[in-house]
Wavefront OBJ file of the C-alpha trace (Angstrom):
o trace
v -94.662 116.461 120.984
v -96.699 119.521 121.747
v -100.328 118.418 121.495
v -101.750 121.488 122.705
v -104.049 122.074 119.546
v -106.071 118.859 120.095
v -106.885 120.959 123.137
v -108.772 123.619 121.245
v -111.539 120.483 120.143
v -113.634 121.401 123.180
v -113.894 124.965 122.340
v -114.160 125.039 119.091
v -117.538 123.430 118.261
v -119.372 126.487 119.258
v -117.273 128.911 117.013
v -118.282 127.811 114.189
v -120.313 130.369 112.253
v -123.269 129.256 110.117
v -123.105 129.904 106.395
v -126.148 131.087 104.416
v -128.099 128.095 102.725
v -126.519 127.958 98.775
v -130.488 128.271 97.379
v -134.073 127.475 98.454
v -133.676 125.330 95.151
v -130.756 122.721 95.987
v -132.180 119.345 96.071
v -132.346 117.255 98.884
v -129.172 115.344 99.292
v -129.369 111.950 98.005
v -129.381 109.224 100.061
v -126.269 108.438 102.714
v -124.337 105.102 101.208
v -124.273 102.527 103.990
v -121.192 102.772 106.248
v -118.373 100.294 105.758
v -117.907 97.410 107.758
v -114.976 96.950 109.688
v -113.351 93.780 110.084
v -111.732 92.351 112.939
v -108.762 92.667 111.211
v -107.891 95.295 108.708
v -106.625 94.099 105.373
v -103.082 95.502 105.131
v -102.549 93.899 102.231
v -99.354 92.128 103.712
v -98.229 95.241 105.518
v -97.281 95.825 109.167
v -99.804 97.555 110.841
v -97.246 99.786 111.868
v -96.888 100.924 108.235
v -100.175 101.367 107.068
v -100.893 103.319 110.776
v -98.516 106.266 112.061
v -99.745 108.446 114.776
v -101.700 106.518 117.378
v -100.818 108.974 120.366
v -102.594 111.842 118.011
v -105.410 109.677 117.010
v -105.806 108.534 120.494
v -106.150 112.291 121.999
v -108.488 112.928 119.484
v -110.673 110.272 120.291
v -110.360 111.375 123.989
v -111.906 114.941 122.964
v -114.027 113.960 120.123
v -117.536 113.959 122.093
v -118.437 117.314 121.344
v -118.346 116.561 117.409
v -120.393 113.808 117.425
v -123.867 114.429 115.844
v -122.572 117.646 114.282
v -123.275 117.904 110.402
v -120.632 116.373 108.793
v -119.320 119.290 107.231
v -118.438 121.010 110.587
v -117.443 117.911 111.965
v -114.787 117.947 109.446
v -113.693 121.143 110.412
v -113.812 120.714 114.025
v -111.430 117.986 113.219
v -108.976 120.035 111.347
v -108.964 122.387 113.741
v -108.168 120.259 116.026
v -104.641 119.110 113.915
v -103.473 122.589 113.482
v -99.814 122.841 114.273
v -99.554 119.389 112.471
v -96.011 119.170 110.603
v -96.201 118.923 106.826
v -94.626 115.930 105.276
v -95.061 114.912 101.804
v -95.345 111.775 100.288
v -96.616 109.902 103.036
v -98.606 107.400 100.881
v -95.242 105.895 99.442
v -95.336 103.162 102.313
v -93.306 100.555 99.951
v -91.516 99.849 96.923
v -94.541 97.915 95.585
v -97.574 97.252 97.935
v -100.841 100.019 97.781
v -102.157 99.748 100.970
v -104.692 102.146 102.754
v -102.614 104.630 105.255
v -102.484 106.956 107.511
v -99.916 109.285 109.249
v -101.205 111.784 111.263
v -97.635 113.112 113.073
v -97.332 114.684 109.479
v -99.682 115.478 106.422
v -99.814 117.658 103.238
v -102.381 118.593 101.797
v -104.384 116.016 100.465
v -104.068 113.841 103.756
v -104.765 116.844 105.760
v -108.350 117.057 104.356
v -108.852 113.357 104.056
v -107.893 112.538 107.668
v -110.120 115.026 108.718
v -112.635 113.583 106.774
v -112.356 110.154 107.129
v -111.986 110.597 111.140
v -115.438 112.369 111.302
v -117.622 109.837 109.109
v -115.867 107.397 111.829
v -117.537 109.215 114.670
v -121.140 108.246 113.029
v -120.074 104.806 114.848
v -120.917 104.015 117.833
v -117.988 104.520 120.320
v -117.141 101.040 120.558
v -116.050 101.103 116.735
v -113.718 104.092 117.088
v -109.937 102.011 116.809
v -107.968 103.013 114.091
v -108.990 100.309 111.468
v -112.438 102.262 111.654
v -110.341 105.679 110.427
v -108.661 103.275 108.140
v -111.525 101.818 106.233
v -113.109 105.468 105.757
v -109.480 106.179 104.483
v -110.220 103.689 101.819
v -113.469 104.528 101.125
v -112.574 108.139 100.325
v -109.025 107.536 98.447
v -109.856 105.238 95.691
v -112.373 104.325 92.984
v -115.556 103.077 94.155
v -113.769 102.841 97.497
v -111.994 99.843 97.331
v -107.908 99.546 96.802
v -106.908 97.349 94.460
v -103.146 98.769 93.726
v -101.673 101.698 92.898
v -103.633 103.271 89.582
v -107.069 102.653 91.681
v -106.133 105.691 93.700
v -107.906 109.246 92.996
v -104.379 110.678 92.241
v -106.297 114.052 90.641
v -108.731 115.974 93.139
v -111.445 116.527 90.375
v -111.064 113.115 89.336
v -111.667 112.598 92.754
v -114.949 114.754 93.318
v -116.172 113.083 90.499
v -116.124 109.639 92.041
v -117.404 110.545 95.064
v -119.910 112.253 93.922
v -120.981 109.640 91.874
v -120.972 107.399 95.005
v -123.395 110.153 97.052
v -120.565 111.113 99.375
v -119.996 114.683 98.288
v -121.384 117.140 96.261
v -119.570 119.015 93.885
v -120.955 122.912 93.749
v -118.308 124.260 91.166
v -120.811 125.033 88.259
v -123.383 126.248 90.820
v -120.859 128.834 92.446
v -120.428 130.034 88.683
v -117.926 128.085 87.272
v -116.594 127.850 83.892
v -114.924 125.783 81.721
v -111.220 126.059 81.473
v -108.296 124.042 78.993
v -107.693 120.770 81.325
v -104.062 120.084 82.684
v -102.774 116.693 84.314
v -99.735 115.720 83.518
v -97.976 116.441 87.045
v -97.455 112.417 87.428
v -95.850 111.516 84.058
v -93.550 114.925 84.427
v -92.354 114.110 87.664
v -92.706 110.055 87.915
v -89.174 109.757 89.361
v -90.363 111.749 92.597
v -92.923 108.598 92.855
v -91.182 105.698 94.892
v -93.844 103.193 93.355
v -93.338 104.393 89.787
v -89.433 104.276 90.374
v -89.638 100.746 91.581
v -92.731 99.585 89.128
v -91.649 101.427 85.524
v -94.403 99.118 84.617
v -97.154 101.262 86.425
v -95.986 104.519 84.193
v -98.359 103.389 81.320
v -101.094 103.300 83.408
v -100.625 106.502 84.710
v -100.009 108.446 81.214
v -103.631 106.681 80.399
v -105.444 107.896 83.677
v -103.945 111.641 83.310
v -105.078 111.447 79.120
v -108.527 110.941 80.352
v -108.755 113.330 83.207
v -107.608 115.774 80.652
v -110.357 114.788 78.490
v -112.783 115.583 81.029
v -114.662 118.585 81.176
v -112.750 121.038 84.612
v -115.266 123.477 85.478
v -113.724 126.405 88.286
v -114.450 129.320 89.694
v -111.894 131.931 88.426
v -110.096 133.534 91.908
v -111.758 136.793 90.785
v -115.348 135.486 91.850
v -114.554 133.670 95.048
v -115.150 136.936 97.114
v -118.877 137.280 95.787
v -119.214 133.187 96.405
v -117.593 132.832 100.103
v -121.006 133.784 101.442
v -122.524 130.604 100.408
v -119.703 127.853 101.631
v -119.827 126.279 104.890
v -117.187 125.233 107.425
v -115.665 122.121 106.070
v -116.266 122.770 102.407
v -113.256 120.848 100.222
v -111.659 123.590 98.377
v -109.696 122.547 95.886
v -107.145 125.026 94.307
v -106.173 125.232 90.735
v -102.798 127.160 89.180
v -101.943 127.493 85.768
v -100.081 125.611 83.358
v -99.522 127.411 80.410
v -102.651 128.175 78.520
v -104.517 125.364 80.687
v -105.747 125.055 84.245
v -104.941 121.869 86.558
v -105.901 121.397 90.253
v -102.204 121.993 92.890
v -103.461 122.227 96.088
v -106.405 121.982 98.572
v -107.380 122.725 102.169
v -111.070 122.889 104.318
v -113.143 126.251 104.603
v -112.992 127.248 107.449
v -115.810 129.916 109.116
v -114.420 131.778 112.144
v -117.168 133.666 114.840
v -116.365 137.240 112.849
v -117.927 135.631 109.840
v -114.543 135.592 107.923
v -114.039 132.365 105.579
v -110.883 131.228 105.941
v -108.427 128.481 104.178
v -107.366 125.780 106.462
v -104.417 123.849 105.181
v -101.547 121.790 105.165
v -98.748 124.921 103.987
v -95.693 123.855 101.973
v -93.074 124.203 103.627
v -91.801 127.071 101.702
v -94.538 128.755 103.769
v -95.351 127.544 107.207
v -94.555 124.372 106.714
v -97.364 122.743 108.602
v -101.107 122.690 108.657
v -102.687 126.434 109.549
v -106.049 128.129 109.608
v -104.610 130.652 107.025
v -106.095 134.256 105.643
v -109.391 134.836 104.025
v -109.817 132.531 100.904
v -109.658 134.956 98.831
v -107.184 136.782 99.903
v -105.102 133.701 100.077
v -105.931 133.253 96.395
v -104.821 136.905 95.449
v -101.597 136.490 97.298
v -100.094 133.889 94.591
v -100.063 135.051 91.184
v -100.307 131.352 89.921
v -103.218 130.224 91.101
v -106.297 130.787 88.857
v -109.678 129.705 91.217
v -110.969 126.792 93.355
v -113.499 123.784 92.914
v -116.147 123.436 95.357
v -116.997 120.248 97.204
v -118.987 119.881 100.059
v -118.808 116.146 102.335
v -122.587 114.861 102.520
v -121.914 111.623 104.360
l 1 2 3 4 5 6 7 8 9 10 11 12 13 14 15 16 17 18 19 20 21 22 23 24 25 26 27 28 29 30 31 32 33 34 35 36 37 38 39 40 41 42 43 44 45 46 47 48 49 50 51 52 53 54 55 56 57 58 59 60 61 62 63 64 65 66 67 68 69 70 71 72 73 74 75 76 77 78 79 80 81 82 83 84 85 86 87 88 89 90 91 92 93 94 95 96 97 98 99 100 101 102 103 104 105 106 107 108 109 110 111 112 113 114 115 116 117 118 119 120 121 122 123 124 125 126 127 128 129 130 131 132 133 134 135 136 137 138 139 140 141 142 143 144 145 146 147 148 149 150 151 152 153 154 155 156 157 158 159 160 161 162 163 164 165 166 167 168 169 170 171 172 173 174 175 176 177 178 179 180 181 182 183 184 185 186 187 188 189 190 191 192 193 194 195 196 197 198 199 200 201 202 203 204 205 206 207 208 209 210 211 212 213 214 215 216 217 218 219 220 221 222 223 224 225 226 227 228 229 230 231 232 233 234 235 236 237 238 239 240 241 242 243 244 245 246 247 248 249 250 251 252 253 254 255 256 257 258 259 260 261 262 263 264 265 266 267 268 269 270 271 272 273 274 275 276 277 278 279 280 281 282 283 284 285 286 287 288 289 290 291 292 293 294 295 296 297 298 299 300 301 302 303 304 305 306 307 308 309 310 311 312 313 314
């Protein structure tokens, strides 16, 4: 395996270009939630740790050059780490570790686009630890923190399946902040209905029919809650004001109504451009790439209608 990007986590750091403040009038961020502890012993939940853990040569080079991120705001820390997995292969449905167990995961020899930002994520909260707590049930338990609601797993339908049902509960729980509305969003005709459409693609809804109810319940109420974006039209006036590991979450359009497809990390490079950095389908480049401006990006597909805005605070 060619680990040659994990190289570019020395250089990196000081690249990073410094986006104007949103507003002399955001608030203070609210108060950091205390960091989980770690026990001795993850809780698999009756999986090998091989299965809940792919990728410990990566994670282990990244530890070696993660020094130079630590004490960086959390935001570029996330990006630094990103950076640092470019090249990464995408692979899709790497959560579906078992025909019937939800455990916490990760797999960092190939993510899409969801565990692209997450991993990046989760591994820079861990380096708020001190060294000595930087094994991979540290990554792990910022995983779960992240993934499901309130940050505990507790089977399959506690996962954040939808990525604004997901900024909303962490949010709620201090560890983001969602900017849509203040970046000018507006309201659009909710869609989520991916899941129940497409539940045979799902190995734990193929093996637990039972599990299909609860799923047609969670996407009825995420439909019933307000989606504020910013329409793709905008996000040239607004890339001014987001910051190097911003969570940009993309929305496309399903009929007459607007659902959330895709996401990736903002990326600022030393010529001031903001860029998209994502895991790419692999109908594009099929693995994770610091891509075109974000609006340009946006412009290029004809389906997507704008982002939503969320920026890590802890």
């Amino acid at each position: 395996m060619n680990h040659a990007p994990l190289r570019l986590l020395f250089f990196i750091v000081v690249g990073l270009a410094k986006a104007p403040a949103l507003s002399a009038a955001d608030p203070a961020p609210t108060a950091a939630p205390p960091a989980p502890t770690v026990p001795a012993e993850f809780d698999t939940h009756g999986l090998p740790f091989s299965t809940v853990f792919i990728g410990r040569d990566r994670f282990d080079q990244l530890v070696a050059r993660a020094e130079p991120a630590v004490g960086l705001p959390i935001g570029q820390r996330t990006a630094v780490i990103g950076r640092a997995l470019l090249g990464t292969p995408y692979r899709g449905f790497t959560l579906e570790i078992d025909d019937r167990i939800e455990a916490p995961s990760v797999n960092l020899n190939g993510l899409d686009c969801w565990t692209f930002f997450e991993a990046s994520l989760a591994f820079a909260r861990m380096l708020d630890e001190p060294r000595a707590n930087w094994p991979p049930q540290t990554m792990l338990k910022y995983i779960e923190l992240d993934r499901y609601r309130g940050g505990v797993c507790n089977g399959y339908l506690s996962r954040l399946h939808y990525l604004e049902d997901w900024a909303q509960d962490n949010e709620r729980r201090g560890l983001v902040r969602d900017l849509t509305r203040q970046l000018g969003g507006v309201r659009a005709p909710h869609s989520a209905v991916e899941m129940q459409r497409a539940w045979k693609g799902y190995r734990y809804m193929r093996h637990n029919p039972d599990l299909r109810a609860g799923i047609i319940a969670m996407e009825a109420r995420i439909a019933r809650t307000p989606l504020y974006y910013i329409p793709k039209s905008r996000v040239a006036a607004i890339e001014r004001q987001l910051q190097s590991g911003d969570i940009i979450s993309i929305c496309s359009r399903d009929g007459r109504e607007i659902g959330t497809s895709h996401v990736g990390l903002a990326y600022r490079t030393p010529d001031g451009v903001l860029r998209l950095m994502h895991a790419s389908h692999p109908r594009n480049s099929g693995k994770v790439v610091l891509d075109q401006r974000l609006s340009s990006y946006l412009n290029h597909f004809s389906t997507l209608a704008g982002i939503l805005v969320a920026r890590p605070l802890k």
